[in-house]
DRENLONU-525382 format. One line per 10 residues: their letters; for each residue x, y, z of N, C-alpha, C, O. Coordinates in steps of 0.2 Angstrom, whole numbers, plus 2048, in hexadecimal, padded with zeros to 3 digits. Atoms other than C-alpha are relative to their C-alpha. Layout:
<recs>
a = X:Y:Z:X:Y:Z:X:Y:Z:X:Y:Z ~ ...
</recs>
This chain:
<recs>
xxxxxxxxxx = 7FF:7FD:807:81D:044:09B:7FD:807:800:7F7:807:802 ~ 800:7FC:7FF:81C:056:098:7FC:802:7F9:7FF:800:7F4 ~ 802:7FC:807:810:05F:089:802:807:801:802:80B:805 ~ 7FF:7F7:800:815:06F:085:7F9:800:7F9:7F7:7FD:7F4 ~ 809:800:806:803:077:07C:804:806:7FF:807:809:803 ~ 800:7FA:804:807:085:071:7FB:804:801:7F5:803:7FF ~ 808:7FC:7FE:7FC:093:077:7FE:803:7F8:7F8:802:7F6 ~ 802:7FF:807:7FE:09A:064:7FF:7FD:7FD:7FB:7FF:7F8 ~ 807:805:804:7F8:08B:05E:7FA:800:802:7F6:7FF:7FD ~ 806:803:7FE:7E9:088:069:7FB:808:800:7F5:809:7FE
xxxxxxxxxx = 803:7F7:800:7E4:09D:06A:7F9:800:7FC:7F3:7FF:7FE ~ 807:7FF:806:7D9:09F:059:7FB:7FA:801:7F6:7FC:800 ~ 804:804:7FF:7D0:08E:05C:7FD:802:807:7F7:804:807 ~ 805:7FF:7F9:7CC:092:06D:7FB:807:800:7F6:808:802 ~ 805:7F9:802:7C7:0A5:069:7F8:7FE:7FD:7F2:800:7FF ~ 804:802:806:7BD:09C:05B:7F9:7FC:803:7F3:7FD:801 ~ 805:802:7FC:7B3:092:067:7FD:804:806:7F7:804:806 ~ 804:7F9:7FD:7B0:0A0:074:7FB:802:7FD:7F5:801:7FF ~ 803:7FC:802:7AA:0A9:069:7F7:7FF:7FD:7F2:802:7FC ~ 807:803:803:79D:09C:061:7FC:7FB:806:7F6:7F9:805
xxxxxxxxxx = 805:7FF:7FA:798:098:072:7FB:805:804:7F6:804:807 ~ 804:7F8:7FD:793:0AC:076:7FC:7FF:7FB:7F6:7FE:7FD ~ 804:802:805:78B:0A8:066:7FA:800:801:7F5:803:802 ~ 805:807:7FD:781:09A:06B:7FB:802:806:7F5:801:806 ~ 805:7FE:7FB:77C:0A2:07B:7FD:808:7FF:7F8:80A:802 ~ 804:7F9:804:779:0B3:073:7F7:7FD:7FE:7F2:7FE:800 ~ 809:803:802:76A:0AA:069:7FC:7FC:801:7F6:7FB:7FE ~ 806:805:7FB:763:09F:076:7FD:804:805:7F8:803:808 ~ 804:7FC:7FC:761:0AD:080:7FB:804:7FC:7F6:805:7FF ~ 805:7FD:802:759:0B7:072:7FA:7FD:7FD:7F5:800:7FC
xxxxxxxxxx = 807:803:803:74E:0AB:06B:7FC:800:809:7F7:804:80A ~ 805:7FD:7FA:747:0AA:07E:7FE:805:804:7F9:805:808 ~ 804:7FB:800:745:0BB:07F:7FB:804:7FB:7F6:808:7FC ~ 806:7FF:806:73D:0BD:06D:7F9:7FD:803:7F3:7FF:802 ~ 808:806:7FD:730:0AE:076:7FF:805:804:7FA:808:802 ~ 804:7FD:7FE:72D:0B8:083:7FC:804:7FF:7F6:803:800 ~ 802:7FB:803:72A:0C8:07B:7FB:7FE:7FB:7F8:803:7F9 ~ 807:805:806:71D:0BD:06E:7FC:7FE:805:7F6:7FE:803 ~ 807:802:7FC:713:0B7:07E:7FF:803:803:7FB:802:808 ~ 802:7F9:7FB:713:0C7:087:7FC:804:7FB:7F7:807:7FE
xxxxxxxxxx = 803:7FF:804:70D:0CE:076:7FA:7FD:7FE:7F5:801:7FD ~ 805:801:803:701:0C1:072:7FA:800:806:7F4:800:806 ~ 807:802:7FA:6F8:0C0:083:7FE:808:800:7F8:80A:801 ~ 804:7F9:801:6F7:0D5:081:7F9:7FF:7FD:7F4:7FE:7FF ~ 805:802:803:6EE:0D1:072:7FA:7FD:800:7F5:7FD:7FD ~ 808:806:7FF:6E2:0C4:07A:7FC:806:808:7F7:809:80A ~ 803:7F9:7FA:6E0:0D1:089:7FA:806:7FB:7F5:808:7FD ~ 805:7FA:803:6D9:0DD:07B:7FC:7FF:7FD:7F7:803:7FD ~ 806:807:803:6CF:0D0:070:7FC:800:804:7F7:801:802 ~ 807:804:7FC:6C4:0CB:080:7FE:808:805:7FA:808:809
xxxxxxxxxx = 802:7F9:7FC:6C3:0DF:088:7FC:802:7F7:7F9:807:7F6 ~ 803:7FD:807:6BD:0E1:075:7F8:7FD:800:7F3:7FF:801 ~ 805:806:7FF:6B2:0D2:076:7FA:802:803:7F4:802:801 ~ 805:7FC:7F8:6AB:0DA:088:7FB:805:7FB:7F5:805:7F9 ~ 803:7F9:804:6A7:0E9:07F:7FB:7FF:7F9:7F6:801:7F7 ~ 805:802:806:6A0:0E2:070:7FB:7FE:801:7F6:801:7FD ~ 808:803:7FC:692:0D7:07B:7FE:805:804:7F8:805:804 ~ 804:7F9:7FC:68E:0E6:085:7FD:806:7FC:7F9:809:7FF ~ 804:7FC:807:68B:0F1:074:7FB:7FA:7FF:7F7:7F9:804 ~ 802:808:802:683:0E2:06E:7F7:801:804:7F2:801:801
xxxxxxxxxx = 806:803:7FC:676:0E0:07F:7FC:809:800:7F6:80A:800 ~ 805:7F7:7FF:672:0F6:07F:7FB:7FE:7F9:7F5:7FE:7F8 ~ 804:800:806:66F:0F4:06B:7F8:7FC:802:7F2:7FE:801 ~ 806:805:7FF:663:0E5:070:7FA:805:803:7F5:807:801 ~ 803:7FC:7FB:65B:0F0:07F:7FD:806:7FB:7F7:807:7FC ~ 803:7FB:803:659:0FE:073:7FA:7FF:7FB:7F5:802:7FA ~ 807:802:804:64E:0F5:065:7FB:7FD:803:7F6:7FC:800 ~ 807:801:7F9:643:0EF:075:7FD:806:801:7F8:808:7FE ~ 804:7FC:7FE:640:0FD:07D:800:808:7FD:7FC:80D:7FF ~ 7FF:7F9:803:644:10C:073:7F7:802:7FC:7F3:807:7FD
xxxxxxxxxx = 807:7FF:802:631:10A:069:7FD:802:807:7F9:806:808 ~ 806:7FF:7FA:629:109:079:800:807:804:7FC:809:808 ~ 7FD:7F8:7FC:635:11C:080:7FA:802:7FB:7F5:802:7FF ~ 802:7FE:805:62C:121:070:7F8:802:7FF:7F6:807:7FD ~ 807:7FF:7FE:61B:11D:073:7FD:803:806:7F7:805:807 ~ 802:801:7FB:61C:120:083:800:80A:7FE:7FB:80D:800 ~ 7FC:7F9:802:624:133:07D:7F8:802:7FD:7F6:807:7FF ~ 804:7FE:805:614:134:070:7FB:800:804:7F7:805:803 ~ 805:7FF:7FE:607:131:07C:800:805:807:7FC:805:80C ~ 7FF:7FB:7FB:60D:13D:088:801:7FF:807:800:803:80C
xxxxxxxxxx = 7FE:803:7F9:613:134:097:809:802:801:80C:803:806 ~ 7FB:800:7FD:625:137:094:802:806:7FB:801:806:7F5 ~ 801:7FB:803:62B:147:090:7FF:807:805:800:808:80C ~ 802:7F9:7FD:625:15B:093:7FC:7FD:7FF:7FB:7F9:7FA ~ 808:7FF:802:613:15C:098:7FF:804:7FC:802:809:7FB ~ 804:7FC:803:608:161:08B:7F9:800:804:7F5:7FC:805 ~ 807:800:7FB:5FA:168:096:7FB:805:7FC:7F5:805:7FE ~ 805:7FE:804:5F3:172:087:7FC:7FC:7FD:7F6:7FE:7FB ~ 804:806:804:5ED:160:080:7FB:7FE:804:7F5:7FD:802 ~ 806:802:7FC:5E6:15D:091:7FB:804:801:7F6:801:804
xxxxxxxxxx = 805:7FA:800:5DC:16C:091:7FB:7FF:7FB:7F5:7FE:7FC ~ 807:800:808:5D4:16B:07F:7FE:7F7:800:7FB:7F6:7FB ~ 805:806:801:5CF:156:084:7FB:801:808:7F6:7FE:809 ~ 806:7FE:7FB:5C7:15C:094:7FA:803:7FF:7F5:801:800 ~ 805:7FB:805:5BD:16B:08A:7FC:7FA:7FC:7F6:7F9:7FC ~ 805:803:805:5BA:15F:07C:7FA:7FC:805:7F4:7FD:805 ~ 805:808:7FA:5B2:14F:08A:7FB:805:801:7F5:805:7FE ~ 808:7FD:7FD:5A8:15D:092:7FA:805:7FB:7F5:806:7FD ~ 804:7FF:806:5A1:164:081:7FC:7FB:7FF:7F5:7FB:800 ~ 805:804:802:59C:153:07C:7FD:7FE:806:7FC:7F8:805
xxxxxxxxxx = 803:803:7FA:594:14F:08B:7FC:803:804:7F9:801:809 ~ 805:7FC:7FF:58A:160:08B:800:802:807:7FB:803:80A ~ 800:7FD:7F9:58F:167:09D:7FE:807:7FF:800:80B:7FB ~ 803:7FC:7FF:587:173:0A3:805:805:800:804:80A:7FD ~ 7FC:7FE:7FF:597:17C:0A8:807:7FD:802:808:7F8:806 ~ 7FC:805:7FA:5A8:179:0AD:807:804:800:808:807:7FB ~ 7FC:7FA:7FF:5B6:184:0B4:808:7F9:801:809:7F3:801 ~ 7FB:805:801:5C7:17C:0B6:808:803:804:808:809:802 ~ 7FB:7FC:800:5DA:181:0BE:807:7F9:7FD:805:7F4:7FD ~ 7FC:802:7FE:5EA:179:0BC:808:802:802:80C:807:800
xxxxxxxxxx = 7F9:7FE:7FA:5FA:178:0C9:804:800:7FB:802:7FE:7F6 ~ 7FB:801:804:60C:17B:0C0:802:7F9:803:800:7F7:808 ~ 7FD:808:7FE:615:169:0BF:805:800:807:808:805:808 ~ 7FC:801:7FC:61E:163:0CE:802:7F6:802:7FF:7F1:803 ~ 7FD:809:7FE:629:152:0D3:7FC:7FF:803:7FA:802:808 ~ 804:804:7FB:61E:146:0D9:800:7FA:802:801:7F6:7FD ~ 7FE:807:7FD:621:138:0E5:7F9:7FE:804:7F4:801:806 ~ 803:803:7FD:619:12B:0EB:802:7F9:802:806:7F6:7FF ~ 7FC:807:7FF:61D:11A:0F4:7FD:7FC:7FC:800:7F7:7FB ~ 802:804:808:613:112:0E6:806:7FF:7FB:808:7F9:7FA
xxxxxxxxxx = 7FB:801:805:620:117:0DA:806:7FF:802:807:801:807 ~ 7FB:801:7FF:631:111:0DA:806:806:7FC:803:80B:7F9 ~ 7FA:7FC:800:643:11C:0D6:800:7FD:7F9:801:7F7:7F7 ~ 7FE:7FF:804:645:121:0C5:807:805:7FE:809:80A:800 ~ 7F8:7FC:802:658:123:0BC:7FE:802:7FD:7F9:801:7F9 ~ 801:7F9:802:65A:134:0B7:7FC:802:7FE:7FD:807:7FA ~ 805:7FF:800:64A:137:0B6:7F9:801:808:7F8:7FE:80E ~ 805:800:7FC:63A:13D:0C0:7FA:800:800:7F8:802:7FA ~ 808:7FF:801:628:13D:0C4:7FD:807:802:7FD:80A:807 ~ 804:7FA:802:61F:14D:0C0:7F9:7FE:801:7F7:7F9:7FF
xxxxxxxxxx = 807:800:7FF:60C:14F:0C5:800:807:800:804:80B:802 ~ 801:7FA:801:602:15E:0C0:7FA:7FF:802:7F7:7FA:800 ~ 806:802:7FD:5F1:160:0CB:7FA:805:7FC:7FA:80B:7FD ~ 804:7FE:804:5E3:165:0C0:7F7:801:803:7F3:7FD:801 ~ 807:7FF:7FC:5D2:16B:0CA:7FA:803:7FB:7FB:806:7F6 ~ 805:801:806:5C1:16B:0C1:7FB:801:805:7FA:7FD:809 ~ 806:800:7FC:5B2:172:0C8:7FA:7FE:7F7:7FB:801:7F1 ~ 807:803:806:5A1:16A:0BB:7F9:803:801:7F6:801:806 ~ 809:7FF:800:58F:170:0BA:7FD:7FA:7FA:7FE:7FA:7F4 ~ 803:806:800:587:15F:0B8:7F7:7FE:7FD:7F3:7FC:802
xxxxxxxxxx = 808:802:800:574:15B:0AE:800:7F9:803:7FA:7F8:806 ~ 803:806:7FC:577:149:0B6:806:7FC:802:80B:7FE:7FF ~ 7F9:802:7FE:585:13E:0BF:804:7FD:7FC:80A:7FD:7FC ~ 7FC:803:803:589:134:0B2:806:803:7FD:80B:7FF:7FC ~ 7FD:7FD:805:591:141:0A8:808:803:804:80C:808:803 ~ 7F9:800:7F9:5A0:142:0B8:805:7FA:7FD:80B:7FA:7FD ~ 7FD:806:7FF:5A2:12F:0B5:803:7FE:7F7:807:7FA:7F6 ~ 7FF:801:808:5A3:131:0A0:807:806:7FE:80C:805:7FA ~ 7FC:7FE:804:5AD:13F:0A1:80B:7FE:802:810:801:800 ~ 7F9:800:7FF:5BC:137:0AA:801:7F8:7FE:805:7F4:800
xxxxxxxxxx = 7FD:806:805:5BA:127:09F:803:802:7FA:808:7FF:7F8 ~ 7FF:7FD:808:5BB:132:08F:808:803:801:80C:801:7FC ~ 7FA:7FB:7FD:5CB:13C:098:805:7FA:7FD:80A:7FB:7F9 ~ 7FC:806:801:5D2:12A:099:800:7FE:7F8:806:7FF:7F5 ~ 7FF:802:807:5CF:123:087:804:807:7FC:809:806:7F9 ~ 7FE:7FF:806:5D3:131:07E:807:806:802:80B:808:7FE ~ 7FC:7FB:7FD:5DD:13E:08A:807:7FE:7FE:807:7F8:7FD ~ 7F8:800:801:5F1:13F:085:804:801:807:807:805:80A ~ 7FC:800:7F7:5F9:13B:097:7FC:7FC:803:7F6:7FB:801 ~ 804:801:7FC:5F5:131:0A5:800:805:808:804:809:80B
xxxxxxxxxx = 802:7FC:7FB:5EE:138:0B3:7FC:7FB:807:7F8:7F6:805 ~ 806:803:7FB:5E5:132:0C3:7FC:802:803:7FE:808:804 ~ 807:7F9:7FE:5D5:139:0CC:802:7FF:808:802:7F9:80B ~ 7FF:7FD:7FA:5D9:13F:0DD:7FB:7FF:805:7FA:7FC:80B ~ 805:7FE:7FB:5CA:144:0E3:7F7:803:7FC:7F5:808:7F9 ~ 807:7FD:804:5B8:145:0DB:7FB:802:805:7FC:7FE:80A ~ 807:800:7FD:5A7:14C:0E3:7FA:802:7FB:7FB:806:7F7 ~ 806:7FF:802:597:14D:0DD:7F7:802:805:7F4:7FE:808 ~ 807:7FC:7FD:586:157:0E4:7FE:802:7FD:800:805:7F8 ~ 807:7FE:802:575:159:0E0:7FE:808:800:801:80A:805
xxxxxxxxxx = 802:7F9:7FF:56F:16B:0DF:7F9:802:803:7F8:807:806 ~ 807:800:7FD:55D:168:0E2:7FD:7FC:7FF:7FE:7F9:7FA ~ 803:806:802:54F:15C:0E5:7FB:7FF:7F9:7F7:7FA:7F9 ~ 801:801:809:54A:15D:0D3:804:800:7FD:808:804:7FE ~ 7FC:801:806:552:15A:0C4:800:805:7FB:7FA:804:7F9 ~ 802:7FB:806:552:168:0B7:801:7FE:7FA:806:7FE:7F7 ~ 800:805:806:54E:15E:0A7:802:805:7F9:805:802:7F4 ~ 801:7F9:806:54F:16F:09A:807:7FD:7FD:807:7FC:7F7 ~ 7F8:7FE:802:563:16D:099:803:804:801:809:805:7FF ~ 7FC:7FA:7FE:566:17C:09F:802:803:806:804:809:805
xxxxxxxxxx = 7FF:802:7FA:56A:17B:0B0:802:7FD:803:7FE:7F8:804 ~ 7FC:805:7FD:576:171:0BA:7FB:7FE:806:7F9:801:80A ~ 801:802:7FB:56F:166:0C4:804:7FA:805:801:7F6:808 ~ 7FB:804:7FE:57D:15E:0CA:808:805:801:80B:807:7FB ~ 7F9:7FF:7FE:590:166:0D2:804:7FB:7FF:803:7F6:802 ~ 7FB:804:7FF:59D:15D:0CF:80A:803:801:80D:808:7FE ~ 7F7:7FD:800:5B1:160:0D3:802:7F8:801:801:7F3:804 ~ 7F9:805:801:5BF:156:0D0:806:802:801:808:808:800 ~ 7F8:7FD:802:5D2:156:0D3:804:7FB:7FD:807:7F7:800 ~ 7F9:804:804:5DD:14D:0C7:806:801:7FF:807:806:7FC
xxxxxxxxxx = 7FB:800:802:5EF:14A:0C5:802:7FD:7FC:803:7F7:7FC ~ 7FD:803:808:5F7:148:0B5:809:802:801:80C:807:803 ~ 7F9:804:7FC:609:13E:0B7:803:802:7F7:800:803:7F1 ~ 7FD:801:806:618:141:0AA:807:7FE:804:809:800:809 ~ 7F6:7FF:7FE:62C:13B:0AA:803:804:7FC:802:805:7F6 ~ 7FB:7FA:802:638:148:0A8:807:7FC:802:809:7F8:807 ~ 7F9:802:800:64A:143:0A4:804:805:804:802:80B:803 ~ 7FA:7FA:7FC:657:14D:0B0:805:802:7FF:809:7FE:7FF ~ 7FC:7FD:803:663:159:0AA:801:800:7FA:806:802:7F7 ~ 801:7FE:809:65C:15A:097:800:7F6:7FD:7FF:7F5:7F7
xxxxxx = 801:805:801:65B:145:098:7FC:800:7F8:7F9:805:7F6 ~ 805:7FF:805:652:142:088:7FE:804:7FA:7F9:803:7F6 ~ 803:7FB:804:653:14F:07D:7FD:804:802:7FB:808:7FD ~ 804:7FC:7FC:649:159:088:803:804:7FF:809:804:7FF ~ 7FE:7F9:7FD:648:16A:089:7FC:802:806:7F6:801:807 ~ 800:7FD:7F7:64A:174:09B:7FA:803:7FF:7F7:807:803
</recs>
């Protein structure tokens, strides 16, 4: 038995379904490219949230480190350790010691600063160790006033420093009680230490 199908009947219904098939597949494909482009968006977004995060805790631990040690640059800055030497300070607390301490005389030089190493000290960033060596000859009424004046040096001096090299000699086998005569040589060589920032570190000026 034969059908005859009328193609101008069946045309517009069949268009009709094409067309709401491209449809169909038109917006299953875009909704799955909308998805993707939403989780390639959101995972950017979680990339930039936890690179923020990083950054946040690492501001976070410097701020911390700075209200530690920033007092302590500070003091370290105030009492002369870190910084330019001030070697006019150490001048007029050497002067003052050997006033109060009534020396008979005392003559004195100091080296310009220079880097100074040692296998004591370890490798400082951007920074270095500075020594300037300061030579002291003394006219002496008795030895103690050798041993008082590089306790006073320490207490009250603006820097650290360390004693290199002391000597002490008698001048003759009597003592001259008057005061007005050394009976006692003494020489010393001290070094006094400062850190210096590298390339203006610090606020420093060259």
């Amino acid at each position: 038995m034969r059908v005859k199908i009328d193609i101008r009947v069946v045309r517009t219904p069949a268009l009709i379904a094409l067309v709401a098939a491209g449809l169909c597949y038109g917006s299953l494909s875009g909704s799955g490219w909308f998805r993707e482009t939403q989780e390639k968006e959101w995972q950017r977004q979680e990339r930039v949230a936890r690179e923020m995060m990083l950054k946040y805790q690492a501001a976070a631990e410097d701020v911390q480190q700075i209200a530690v040690y920033y007092p302590r640059f500070k003091n370290y800055k105030a009492q002369g350790i870190v910084g330019v030497e001030d070697r006019v300070l150490w001048v007029e607390s050497l002067q003052s010691q050997a006033r109060a301490l009534q020396f008979v005389s005392l003559t004195y030089s100091m080296a310009p600063p220079a880097i100074f190493s040692s296998p004591r000290f370890g490798k400082l960033v951007g920074a270095d160790y500075y020594g300037s060596a300061m030579s002291m000859d003394m006219g002496l009424l008795h030895e103690e006033q050798l041993i008082n004046l590089i306790a006073g040096l320490q207490a009250d001096a603006k820097g650290v420093f360390s004693v290199d090299e002391c000597t002490l000699e008698r001048k003759g086998k009597r003592l001259d009680r008057s005061g007005d005569a050394a009976n006692f040589t003494g020489h010393c060589q001290l070094m006094w230490f400062t850190i210096k920032g590298r390339e203006g570190h610090w606020g420093e000026s060259s």
